[in-house]
C-alpha positions as CSV (number, residue, x, y, z in Angstrom):
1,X,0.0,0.0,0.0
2,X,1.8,3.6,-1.3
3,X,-0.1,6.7,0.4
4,X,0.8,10.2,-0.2
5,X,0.7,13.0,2.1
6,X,-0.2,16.1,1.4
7,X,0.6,19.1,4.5
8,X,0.1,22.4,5.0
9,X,3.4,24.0,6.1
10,X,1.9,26.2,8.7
11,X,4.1,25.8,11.6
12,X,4.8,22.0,12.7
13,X,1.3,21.1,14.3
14,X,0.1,19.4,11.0
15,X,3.2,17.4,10.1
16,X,3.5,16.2,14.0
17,X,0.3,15.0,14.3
18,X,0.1,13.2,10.9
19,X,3.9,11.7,11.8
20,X,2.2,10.4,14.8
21,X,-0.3,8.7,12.8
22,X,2.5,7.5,10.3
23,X,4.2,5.9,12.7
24,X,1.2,3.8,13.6
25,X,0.4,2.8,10.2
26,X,1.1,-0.7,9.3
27,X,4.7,-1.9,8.0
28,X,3.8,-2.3,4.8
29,X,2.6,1.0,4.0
30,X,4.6,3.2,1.8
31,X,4.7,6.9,2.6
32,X,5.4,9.8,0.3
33,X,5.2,12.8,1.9
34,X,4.6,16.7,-0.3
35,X,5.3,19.8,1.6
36,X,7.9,22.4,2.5
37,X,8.0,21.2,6.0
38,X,11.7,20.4,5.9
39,X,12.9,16.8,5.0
40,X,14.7,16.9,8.4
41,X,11.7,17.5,10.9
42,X,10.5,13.9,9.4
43,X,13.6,12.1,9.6
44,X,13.4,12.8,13.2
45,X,10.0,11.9,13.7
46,X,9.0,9.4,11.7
47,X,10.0,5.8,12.7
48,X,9.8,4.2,9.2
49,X,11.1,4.8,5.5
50,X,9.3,7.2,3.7
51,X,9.9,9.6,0.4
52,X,10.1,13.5,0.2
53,X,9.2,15.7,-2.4
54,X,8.6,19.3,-1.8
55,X,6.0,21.2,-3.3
56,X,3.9,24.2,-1.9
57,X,-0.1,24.2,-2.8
58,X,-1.2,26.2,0.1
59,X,-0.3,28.8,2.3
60,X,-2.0,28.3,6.0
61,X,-2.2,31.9,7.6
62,X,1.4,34.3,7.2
63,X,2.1,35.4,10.6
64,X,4.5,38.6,12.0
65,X,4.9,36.5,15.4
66,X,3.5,33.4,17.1
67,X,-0.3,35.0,17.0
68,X,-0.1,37.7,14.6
69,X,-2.2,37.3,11.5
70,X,-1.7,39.2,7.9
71,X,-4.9,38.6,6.8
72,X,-3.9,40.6,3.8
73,X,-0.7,38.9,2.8
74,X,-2.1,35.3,3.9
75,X,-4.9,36.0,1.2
76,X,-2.9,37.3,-1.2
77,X,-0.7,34.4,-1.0
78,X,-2.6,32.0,-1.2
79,X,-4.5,33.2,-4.8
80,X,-1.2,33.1,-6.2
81,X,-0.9,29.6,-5.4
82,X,-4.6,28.9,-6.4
83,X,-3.6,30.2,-9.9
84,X,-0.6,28.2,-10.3
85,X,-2.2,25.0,-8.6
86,X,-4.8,25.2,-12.0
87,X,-1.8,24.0,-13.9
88,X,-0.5,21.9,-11.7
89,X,-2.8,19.8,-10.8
90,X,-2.8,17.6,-14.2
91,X,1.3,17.6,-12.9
92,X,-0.6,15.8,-9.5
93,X,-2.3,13.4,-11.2
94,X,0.4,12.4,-13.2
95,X,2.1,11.8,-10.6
96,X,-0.2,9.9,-9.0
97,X,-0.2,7.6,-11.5
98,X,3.3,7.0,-12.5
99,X,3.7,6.4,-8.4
100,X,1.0,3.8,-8.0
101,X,-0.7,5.7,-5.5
102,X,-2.9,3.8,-3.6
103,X,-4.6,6.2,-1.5
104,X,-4.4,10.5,-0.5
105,X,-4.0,11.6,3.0
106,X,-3.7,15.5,3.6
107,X,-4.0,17.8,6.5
108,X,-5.4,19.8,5.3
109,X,-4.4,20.7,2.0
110,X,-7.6,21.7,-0.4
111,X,-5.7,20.8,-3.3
112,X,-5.2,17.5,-2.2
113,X,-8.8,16.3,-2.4
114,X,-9.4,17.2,-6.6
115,X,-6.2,15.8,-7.2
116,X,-7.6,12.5,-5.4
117,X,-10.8,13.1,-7.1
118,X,-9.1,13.2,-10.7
119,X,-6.5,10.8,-9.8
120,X,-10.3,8.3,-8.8
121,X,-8.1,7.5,-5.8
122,X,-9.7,7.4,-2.3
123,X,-9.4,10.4,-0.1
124,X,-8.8,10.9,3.9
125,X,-9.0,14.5,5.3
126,X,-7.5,14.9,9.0
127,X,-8.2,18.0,10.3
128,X,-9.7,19.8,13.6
129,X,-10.5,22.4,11.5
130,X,-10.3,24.0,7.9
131,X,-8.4,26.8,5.9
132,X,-12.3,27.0,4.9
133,X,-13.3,28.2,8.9
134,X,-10.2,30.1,9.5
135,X,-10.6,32.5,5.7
136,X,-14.1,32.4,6.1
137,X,-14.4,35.4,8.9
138,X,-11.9,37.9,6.9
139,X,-14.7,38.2,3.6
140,X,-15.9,41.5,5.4
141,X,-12.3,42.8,4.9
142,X,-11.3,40.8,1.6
143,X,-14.5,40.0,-0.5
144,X,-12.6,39.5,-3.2
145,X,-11.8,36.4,-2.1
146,X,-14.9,34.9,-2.2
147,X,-14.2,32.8,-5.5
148,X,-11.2,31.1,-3.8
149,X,-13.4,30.5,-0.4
150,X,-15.9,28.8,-2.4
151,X,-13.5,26.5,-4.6
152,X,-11.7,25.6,-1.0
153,X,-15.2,24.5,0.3
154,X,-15.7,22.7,-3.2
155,X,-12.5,21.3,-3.2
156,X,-13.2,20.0,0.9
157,X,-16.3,18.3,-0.3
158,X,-14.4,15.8,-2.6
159,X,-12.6,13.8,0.4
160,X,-13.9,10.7,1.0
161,X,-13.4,10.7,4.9
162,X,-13.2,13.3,7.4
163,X,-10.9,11.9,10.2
164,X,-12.1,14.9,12.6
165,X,-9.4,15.2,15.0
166,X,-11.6,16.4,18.8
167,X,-12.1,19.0,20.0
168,X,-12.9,20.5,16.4
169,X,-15.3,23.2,14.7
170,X,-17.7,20.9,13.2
171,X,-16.2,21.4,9.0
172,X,-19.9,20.5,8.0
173,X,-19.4,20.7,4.5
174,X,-17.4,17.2,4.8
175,X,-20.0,14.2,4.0
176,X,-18.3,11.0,5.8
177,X,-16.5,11.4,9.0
178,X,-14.9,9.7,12.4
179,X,-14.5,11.6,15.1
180,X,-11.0,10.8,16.6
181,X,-9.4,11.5,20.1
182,X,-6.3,13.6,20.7
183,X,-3.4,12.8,18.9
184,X,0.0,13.3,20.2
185,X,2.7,11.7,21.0
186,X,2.6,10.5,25.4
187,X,5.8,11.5,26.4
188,X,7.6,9.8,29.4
189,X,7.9,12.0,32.6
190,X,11.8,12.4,33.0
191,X,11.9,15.3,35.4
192,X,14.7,14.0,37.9
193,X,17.2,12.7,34.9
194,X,16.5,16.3,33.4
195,X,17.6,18.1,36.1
196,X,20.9,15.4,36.7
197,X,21.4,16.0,33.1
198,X,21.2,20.4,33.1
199,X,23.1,20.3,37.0
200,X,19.8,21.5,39.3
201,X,18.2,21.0,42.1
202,X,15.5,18.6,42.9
203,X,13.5,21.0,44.3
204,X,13.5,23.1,41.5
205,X,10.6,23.5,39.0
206,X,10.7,23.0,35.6
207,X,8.6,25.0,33.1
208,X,8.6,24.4,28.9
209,X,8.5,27.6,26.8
210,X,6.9,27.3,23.1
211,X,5.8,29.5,21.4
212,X,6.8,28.4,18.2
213,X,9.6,29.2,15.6
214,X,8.7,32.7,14.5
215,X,8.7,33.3,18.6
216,X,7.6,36.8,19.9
217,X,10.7,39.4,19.8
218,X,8.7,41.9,22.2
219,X,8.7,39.5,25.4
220,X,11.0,40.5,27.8
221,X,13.2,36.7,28.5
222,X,15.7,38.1,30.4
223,X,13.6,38.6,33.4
224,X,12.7,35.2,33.4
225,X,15.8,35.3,35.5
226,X,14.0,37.0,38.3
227,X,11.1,34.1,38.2
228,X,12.5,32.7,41.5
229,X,12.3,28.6,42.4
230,X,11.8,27.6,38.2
231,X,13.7,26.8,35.6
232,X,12.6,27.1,32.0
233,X,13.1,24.4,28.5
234,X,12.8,25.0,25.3
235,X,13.9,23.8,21.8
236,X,14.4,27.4,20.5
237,X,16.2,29.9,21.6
238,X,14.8,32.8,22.9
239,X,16.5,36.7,22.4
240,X,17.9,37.4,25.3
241,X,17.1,34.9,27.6
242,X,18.8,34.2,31.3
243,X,20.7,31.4,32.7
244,X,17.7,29.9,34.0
245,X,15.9,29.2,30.2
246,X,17.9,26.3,29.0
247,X,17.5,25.1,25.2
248,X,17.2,21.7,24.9
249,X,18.0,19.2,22.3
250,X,15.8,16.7,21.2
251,X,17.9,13.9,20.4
252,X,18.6,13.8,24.0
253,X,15.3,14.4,25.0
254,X,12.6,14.1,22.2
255,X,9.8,16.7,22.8
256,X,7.0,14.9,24.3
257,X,9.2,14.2,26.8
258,X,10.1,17.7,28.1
259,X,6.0,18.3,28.0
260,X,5.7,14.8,30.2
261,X,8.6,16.4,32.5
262,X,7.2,19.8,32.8
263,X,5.4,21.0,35.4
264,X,4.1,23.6,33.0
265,X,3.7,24.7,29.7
266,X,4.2,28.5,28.8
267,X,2.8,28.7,25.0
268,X,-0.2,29.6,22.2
269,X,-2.7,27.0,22.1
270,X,-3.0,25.3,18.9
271,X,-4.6,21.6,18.6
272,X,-0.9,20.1,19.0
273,X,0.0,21.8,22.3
274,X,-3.6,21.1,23.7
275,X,-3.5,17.6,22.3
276,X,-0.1,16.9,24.2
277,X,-1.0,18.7,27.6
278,X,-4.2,16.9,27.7
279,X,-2.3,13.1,26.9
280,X,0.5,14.4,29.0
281,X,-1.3,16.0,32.1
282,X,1.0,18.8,31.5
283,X,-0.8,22.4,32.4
284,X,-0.6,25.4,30.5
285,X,-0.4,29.2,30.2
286,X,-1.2,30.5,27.3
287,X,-2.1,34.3,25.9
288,X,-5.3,35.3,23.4
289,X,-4.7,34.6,19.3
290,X,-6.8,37.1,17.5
291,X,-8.0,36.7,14.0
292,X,-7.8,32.9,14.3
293,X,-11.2,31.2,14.1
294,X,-9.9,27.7,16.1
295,X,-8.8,29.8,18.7
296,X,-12.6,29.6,20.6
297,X,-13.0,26.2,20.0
298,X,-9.6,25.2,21.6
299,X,-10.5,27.4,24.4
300,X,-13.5,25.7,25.4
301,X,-11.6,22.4,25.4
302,X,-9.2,23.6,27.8
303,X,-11.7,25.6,30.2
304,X,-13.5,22.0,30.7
305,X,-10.2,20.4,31.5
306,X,-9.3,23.5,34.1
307,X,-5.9,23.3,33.5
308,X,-5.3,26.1,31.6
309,X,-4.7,29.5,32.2
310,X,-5.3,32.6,29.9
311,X,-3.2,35.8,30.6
312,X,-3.5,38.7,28.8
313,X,-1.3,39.7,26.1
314,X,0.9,42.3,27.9
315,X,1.1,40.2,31.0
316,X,2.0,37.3,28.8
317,X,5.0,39.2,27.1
318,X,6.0,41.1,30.7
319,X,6.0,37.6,32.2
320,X,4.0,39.1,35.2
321,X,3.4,34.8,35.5
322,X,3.7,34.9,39.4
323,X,0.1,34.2,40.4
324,X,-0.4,31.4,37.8
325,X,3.1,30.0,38.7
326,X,1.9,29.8,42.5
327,X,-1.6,28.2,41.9
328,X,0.4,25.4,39.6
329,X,2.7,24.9,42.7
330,X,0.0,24.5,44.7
331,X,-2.3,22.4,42.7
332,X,-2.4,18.5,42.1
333,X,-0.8,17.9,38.5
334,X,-3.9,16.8,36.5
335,X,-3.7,12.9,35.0
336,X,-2.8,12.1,31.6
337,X,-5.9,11.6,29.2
338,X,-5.5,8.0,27.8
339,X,-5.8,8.2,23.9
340,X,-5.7,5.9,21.1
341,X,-6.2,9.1,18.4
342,X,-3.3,8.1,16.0
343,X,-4.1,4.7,16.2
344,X,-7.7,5.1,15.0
345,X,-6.6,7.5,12.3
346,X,-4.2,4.6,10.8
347,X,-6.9,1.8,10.9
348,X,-9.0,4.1,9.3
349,X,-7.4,5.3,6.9
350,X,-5.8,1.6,5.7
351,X,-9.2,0.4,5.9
352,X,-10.7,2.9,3.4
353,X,-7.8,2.4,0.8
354,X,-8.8,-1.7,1.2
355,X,-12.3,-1.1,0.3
356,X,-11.8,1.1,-2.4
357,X,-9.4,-1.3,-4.2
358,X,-10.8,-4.8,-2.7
359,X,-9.1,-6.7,-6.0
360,X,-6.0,-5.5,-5.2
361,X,-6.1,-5.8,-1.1
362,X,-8.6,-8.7,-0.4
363,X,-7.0,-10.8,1.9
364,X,-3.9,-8.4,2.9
């Protein structure tokens, strides 16, 4: 069985969450995977061969920082690509074919469904939400764009399957779906070797900082030097920073393991980092993302848990953290949610590409 993967190189959230469901698929699945996301980020987390080939058919949102939309330039981007992906897609199909495709999986790339469509090759759509829901709010600003919303909902229509990732915003205009548990990777709490390994003490807590590669230039990090009794982790560095932030390196410590570690989380919420605090038990601060339709929806999710705590933008990037950083110390760390989210999503989507090619699978 040969899928393809098509991602939206918006950040890493979509590529780790679709590895993690790679990495459950079975061993005789053959992955190709199409998008910008660098070749590296999969050869670190996927666990099995696979094929790269770039290519760039969407756009996600363009962002000045970690929560800043340019609703402008993210439009304007992406009808560029629209125009060019008219031609391209015959290049798709083509493609498609010479490959032996079996089956398309995407998240959540619209072009990704036509070419299926053209291709007659079985589609699987993983999302929590759409570049349909998140566009859809800026037509009082951009009407012009309302030719390119309504292909994307056209283009959303022809997937076969909606694997609809929880907690999500409902993507109506998709006909077949499963609704799916988290998905993230359970790390493994390594707290004590973490602090043997970066020379602290055990009394010490240990806080993870992410928010994300374009970071936020107008946060203050050197005063997290006067954050007494905590230490802070991260995997990028941050301008400025004290002695007390520490950038970590994943090869020594893969990612979900930091979140299992941490006593806290200091981040934006996207479905990633909500997904792995919830499977990790792993509370959060996190700060307001305008002009980003998921936002809400994610919100609500974490309000229910009550582990989660919102601060406002300019106490967020002043790091006035001190009353959230005392209730954590003083409340029971929450238990990991058991989920079987990537799991699902593999059987699911091996199972469609079976019973859309029975002659060729019956029996496998």
């Amino acid at each position: 069985m040969k899928i393809l993967c098509y991602l939206t190189a918006h950040g890493y959230g979509h590529a780790v969450r679709t590895s993690t469901i790679c990495n459950e698929l079975s061993r005789n699945v053959r992955l190709i995977f199409r998008t910008t996301i660098p070749e590296n980020f999969f050869r670190e987390e996927v666990k099995r061969p696979f094929e790269y080939l770039p290519g760039q058919f969407d756009c996600g949102c363009i962002q000045s920082d970690s929560v800043t939309v340019d609703k402008k330039e993210t439009l304007q981007t992406y009808m560029t690509l629209a125009e060019q992906n008219i031609a391209r897609l015959e290049e798709e199909v083509r493609f498609c074919r010479e490959q032996r495709i079996d089956g398309i999986v995407s998240d959540i790339t619209p072009l990704a469904f036509e070419v299926a469509r053209k291709a007659r090759l079985p589609s699987v759509a993983v999302a929590n939400f759409t570049w349909f829901d998140i566009y859809a709010p800026y037509m009082w600003e951009f009407p012009s764009f309302a030719p390119f919303l309504e292909k994307i909902r056209q283009q959303y229509q022809m997937a076969d399957l909606l694997l609809e990732l929880m907690p999500s915003m409902g993507m109506p205009y998709f006909a077949n779906r499963v609704r799916i548990p988290p998905v993230a990777k359970q790390g493994r709490n390594k707290s004590g070797r973490l602090k043997e390994h970066l020379g602290l003490e055990k009394d010490l807590r240990i806080a993870l900082i992410y928010v994300g590669e374009l970071g936020m230039e107008e946060i203050r990090w050197g005063d997290l030097g006067k954050v007494r009794g905590w230490h802070f982790l991260g995997i990028y560095p941050l301008p400025g920073a004290s002695a007390n932030y520490h950038l970590m390196d994943k090869k020594t410590f893969p990612y979900e393991d930091l979140v299992a570690s941490a006593e806290l989380m200091v981040t934006k919420i996207g479905y990633g980092v909500v997904s792995q605090a919830l499977i990790n038990g792993t509370p959060l601060i996190y700060l307001p993302r305008e002009d980003f339709a998921e936002f809400p929806v994610l919100e609500k999710a974490i309000q229910k848990w009550g582990h989660g705590y919102r601060l406002s933008k300019e106490d967020y990037c002043t790091l006035k953290w001190e009353g959230v950083l005392e209730e954590v110390s003083k409340r029971e760390r929450p238990k990991p949610v058991p989920s079987e989210g990537g799991r699902i999503c593999a059987r699911q989507i091996e199972d469609l590409i079976r019973r859309s090619n029975p002659q060729k699978f019956l029996g496998k």
